[in-house]
N, C-alpha and C positions, 0 to 999 in steps of 0.2 A: 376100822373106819366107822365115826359116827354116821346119824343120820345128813347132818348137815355136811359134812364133806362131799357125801354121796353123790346129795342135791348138785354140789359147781360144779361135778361131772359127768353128769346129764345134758345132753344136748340140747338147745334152744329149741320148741316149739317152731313149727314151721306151717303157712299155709300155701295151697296150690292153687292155680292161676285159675281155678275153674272155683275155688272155694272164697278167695277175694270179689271176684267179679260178682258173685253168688251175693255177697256180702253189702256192695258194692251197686246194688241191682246194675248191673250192667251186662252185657253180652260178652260171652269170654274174645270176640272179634274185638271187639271195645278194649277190651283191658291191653291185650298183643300188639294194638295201635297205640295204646299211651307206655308201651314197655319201649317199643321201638324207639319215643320220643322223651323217653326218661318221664314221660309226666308224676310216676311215684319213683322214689327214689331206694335201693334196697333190694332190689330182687335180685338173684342172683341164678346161674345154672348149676343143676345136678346132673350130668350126662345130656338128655332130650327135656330133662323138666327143669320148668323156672318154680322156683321159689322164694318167698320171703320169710324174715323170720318174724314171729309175733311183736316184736317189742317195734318192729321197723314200720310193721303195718297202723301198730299203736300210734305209735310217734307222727306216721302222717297223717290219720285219723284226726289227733289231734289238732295238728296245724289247720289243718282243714275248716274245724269248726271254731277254734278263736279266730280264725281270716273272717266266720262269716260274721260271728259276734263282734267282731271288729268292724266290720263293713256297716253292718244293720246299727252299731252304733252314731257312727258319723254320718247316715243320711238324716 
């Protein structure tokens, strides 16, 4: 098996509700209030922990700030 095989069978990066929030300046109460109400979309449970996976966390990062480039555009 090369290197590159190796790599697609490595597990996706994943961060935890306390390193999002962290992330996120938010209080980890904060982030469990917007998990309740789906506000990010992605997280998922491992037993007792939530997690998301890096490309999920990516992905709504990004929407986030073409929303706001969007917004600041049209006022």
């Amino acid at each position: 098996m090369n290197q590159d095989e190796n790599k697609n069978n490595l597990p996706e990066a994943t961060f935890t509700t306390n390193e999002v929030a962290t992330m996120l300046h938010i209080s980890d109460a904060t982030l469990l209030r917007w998990l309740k109400v789906e506000k990010i979309p992605g997280f998922f449970r491992v037993g007792r922990r939530w997690l998301i996976r890096k490309s999920d966390y990516e992905a709504y990062i990004g929407k986030q700030v073409s929303g706001e480039i969007t917004q600041k555009q049209n006022e």
